[in-house]
N, C-alpha and C positions, 0 to 999 in steps of 0.2 A: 872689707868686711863690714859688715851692717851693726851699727853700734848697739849695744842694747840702753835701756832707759829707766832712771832712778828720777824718783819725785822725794823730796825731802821737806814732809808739811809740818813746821814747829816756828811758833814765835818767837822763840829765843833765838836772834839773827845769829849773834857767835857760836852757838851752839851746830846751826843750820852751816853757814860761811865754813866754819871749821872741818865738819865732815864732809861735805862738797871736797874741799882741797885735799882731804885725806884719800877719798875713794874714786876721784877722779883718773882715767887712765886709757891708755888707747884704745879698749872695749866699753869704756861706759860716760854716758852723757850723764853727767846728774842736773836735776832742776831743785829751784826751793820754792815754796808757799809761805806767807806766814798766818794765812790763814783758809780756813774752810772755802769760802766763797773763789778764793785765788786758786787753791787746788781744784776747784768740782770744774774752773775752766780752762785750766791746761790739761785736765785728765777727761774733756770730750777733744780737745785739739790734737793729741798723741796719744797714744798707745805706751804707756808705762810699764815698764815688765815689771818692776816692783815699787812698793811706794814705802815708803820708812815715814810713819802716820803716829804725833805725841795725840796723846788718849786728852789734852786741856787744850783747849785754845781756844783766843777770845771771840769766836763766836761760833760754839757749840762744842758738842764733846763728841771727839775724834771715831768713840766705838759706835756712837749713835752713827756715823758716815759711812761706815763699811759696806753698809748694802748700798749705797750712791755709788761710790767707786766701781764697785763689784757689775752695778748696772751698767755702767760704761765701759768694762770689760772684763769681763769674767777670769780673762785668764791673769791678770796681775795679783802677782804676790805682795803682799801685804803685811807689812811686820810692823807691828802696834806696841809703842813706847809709853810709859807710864812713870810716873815719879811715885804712885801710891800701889804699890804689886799688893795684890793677894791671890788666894788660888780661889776664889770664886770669880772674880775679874779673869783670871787667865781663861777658867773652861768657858764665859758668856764668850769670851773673845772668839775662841775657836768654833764656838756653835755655831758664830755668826759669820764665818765664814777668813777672821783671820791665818796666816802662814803661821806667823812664829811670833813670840813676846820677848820682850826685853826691859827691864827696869832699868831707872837713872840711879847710878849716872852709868855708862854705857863703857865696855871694854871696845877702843876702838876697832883691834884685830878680830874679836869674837863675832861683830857684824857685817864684818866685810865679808869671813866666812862667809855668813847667812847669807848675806846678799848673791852672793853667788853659785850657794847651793840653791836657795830658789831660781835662781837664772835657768839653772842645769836641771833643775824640774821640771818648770815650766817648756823648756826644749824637750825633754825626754816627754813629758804629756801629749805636747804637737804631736812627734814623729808616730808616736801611738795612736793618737786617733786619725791621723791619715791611713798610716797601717791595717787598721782593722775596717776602714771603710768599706764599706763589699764591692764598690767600682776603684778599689785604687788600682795605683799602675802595675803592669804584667811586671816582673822582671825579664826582660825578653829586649834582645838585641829591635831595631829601629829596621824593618825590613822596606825601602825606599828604591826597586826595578823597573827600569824602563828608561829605552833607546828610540832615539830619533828626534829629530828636532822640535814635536810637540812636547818631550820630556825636560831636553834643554830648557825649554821655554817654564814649567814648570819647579824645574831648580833654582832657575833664576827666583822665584816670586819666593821662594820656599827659604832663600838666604837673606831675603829682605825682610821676610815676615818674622824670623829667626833675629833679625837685629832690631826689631822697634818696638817694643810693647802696644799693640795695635790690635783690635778685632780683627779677626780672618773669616771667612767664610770659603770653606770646604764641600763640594757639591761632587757627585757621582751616582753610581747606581747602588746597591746593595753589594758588598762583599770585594768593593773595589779600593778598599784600603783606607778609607778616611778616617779611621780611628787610628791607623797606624803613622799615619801621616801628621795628625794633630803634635802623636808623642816626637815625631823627628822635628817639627817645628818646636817645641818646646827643649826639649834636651840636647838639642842643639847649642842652646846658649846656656841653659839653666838646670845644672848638675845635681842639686841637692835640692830642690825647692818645690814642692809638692805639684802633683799632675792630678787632677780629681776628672773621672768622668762619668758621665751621667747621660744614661738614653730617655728621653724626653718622652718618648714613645710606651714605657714600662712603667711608669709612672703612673696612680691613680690622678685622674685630675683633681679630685679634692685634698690631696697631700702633696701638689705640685709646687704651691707655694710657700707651705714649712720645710718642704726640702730643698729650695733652694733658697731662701732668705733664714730660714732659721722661723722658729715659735716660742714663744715665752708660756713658762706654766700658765695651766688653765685655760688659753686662747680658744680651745676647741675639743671637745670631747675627745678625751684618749692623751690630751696634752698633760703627762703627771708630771712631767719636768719638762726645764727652759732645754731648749736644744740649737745647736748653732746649726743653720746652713751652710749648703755647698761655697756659697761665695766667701764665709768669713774660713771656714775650713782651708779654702784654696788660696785663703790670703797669703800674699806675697808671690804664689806660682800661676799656674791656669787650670783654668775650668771649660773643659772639655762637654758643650751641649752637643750632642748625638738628637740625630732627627730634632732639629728646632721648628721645624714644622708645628710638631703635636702640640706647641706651650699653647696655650687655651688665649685668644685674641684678648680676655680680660686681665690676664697678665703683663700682656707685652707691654702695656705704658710701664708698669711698675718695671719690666727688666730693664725697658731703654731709661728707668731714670737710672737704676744701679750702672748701667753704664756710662750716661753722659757724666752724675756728680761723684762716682767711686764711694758711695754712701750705700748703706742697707738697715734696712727695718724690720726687725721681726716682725712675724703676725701676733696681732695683741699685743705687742710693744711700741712707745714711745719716742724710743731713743735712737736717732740715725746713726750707724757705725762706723768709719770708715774702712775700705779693705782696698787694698792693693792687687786686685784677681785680672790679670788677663781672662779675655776671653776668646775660645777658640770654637767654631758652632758647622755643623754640618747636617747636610740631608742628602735625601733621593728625590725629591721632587724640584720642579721647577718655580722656587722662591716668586717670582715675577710673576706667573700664575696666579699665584695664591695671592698676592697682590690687590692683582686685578680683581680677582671674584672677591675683596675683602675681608679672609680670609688670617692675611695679616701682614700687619700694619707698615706703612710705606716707608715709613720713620726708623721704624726700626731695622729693616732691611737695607736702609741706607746705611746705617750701625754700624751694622757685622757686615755689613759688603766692603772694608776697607780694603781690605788684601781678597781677591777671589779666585778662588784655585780648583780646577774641576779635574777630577778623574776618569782619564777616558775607559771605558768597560773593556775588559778583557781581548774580546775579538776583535778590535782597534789595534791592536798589537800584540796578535800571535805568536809574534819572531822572541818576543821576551820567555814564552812557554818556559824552554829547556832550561833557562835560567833562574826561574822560578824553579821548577821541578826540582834541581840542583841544590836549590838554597834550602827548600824544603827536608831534602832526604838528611843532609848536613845537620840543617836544626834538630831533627827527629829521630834522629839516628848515629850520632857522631861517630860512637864506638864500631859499627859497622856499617861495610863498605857495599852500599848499592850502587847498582848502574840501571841506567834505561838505554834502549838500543834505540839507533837512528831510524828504524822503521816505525816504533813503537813512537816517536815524537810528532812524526808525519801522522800518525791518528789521534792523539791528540788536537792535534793542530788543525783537523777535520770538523771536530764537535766546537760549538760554538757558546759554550760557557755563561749560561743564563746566570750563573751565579760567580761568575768572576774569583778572582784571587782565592777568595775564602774555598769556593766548589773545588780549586785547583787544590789547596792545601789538602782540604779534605781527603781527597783520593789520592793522594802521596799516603797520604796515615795506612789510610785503610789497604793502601796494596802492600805498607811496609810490616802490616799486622795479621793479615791473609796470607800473604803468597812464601812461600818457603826458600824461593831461588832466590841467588842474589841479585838475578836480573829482573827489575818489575815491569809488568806490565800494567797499568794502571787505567789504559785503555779498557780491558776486561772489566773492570768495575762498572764502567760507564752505560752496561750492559745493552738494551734493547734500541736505546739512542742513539747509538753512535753506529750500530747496524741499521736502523732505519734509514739513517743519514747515509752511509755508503750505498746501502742499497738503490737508495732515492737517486744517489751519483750515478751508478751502473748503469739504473733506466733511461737514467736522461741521456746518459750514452749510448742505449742500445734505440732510443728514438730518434738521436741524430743519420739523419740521413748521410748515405757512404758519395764518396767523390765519386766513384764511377755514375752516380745517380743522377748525381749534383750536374755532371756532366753531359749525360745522356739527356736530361731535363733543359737544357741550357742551349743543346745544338736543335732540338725540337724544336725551340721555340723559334729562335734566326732562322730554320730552315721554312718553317712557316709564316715569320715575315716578311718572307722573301717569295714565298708563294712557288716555293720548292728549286729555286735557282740554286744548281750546285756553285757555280763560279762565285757569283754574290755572295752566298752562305759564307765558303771558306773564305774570303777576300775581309766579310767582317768579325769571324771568328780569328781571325790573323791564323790561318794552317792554310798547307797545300792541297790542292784538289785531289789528290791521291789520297791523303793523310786523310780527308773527310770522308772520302769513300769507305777508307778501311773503319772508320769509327761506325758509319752507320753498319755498315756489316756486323760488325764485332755487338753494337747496342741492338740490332735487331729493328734498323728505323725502317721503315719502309716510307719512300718518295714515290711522288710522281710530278717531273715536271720534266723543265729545261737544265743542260748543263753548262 
């Protein structure tokens, strides 16, 4: 379990020393300062969940600090200690962004409380603004099918990339599961810890950079408040880039530095932060490509190319169809019981799925939400296409020439290299002289020669 963290900033050392030994315990690091200057540099080095801050100390007064703290991380609670309480000191405290007040001399138990009702705050804050993020994660089981030894091959990279905190790069076409894929890479090891995803592609380019690094008030018209990005948000889990193609080539130094130092900078801010953000990045296009025509940037592709994992398109592996289909009807349907008939697979299995996994899921929906029988036919949705396509089969059928043709064509041709020699003819056709008689009677050859 991941500790959480207490800063204890007061010059009175026994004061300091004292509560340290009281509130230390298997959930909580506590540190001390005994002054300003000593707290402002452990509090850019870690991540405080709460800081227990005396309002005197010998160089400066502690409520003048609150916005310094607060700058280097917004979410630390803050409980501000005073020897001279009044209630116009309390409400400045809290305007200015402190948790909770306390005067000396201090009931030890009634802070420890505090301390870890702000803990349980501040967790309960997280879990909510992940929640309400408009890309967080589906609740929806990890759907990861497909047979044969390019999949092996695939699992394997999928359990390694699963045990390393490591950039991945995820490549395929549209609809072949790379978002689905990121979440089984990740929730594979990491149960509770936030999954953020974000399509690169939906994104304006001029707000591509405050949503993924975060803005501070006022940086850019429209900016009313300071707002975190995607990377501190996804701090401690992954950050799922969908089409990393579209990030704008003036970004990408700025991503590859968030990845090489684990550091981020608002726009219009100052201060580097650091965040603990896996990153997991995918496209439809071919990265190397894009490369080449400079496009973007070599450096960074080298990044996210640590682990590279491609998805091959649907019609690569047909034979998975019925099992998709299957998995589909299950999710969408639990309470009732559909089937698909072994005819009806074999036309699926016909059409060639420009749209991969996602086209297949689609047309499970819509025949479990059309069709009234329990047996679907889903084929039928597929409408004009998948008739074109047989039809296209039949032709090419009905243009294939028949063996009798094939035949009659074949002895034509020996008999007239042979300059109509029946013995020759049949001798290198390997048949009997009789046997080629009866052929040519039968195809209607007419000779003229030696036998």
């Amino acid at each position: 379990m991941n500790k959480r963290l207490v800063l204890i900033i007061d010059d009175n050392k026994l004061f300091a020393e004292s509560t340290k030994d009281f509130l230390v315990n298997d959930y909580l690091d506590i540190y001390t300062a005994s002054s300003l200057a000593n707290a402002l540099e452990l509090l850019s080095k870690k991540h405080f969940d709460v800081v227990l801050l005396d309002n005197s100390l010998p160089d400066g007064d502690g409520l003048n600090c609150v916005k310094d703290i607060l700058a280097l991380n917004d979410q630390t609670k803050i409980i501000l200690v005073t020897g001279y309480p009044s209630f116009e000191n309390a409400v400045q405290a809290l305007k200015k962004g402190v948790y909770d007040y306390f005067s000396k001399p201090i009931e030890i138990d009634e802070l420890q409380v505090a301390i870890n009702r702000a803990i349980r705050v501040s967790e309960l804050e997280k879990v909510e603004q992940i929640q309400n993020y408009k890309n967080r994660v589906e609740s929806e089981d990890i759907l990861f099918i497909g047979t044969g030894a390019k999949f092996d091959e695939i699992r394997k990279l999928v359990e390694k990339a699963s045990m390393v905190n490591v950039p991945v790069l995820i490549t395929g076409e549209t609809g072949t599961g790379k978002s689905l894929l990121a979440k089984y890479i990740h929730y594979n090891k990491e149960k509770t810890r936030p999954f953020i995803s974000v399509n690169c592609a939906a994104l304006p380019e001029n707000l591509i950079e405050s949503e993924l690094f975060g803005a501070e008030k006022g940086s850019y018209t429209g900016a009313i408040s300071t707002r975190k990005g995607l990377f501190e948000i996804a701090d401690g889990g992954t950050l799922f880039l969908d089409e990393i193609a579209e990030i704008p080539i003036h970004l990408q130094s700025k991503l590859l530095g968030v990845l090489d130092d684990k550091k981020v900078r608002r726009l219009g801010g100052e201060i580097y932060r650091s965040v603990n953000t896996r990153t997991i990045a995918a496209t439809n296009v071919d990265l190397e490509d894009f490369v080449l025509q400079r496009r973007f940037r070599n450096d960074l592709f080298y990044r996210l190319n640590v682990i590279s994992i491609h998805l091959p398109p649907l019609r690569e592996h047909k034979q998975d169809i019925p099992t998709f289909c299957k998995y589909f009807i299950n999710k969408l349907s639990p309470n009732k019981k559909f089937q698909i008939a072994d005819n009806e697979y074999n036309k699926l299995i016909l059409y060639d799925w420009p749209g991969n996994i996602r086209e297949l899921k689609n047309i499970i929906e819509r025949s479990i939400i059309l069709q009234d029988s329990n047996f679907l036919q889903p084929s039928l949705l597929l409408g004009n296409v998948l008739k074109e396509k047989s039809s296209a089969s039949v032709k090419e059928q009905k243009d294939l020439p028949s063996l009798d043709l094939i035949n009659q064509k074949h002895i034509e041709t020996v008999l007239n290299n042979h300059s109509g020699n029946l013995t020759r003819t049949a001798k290198v056709l390997g048949i009997s002289l009789s046997t080629l008689k009866r052929k040519l009677k039968e195809f209607g050859i007419k000779y003229s020669g030696s036998k």
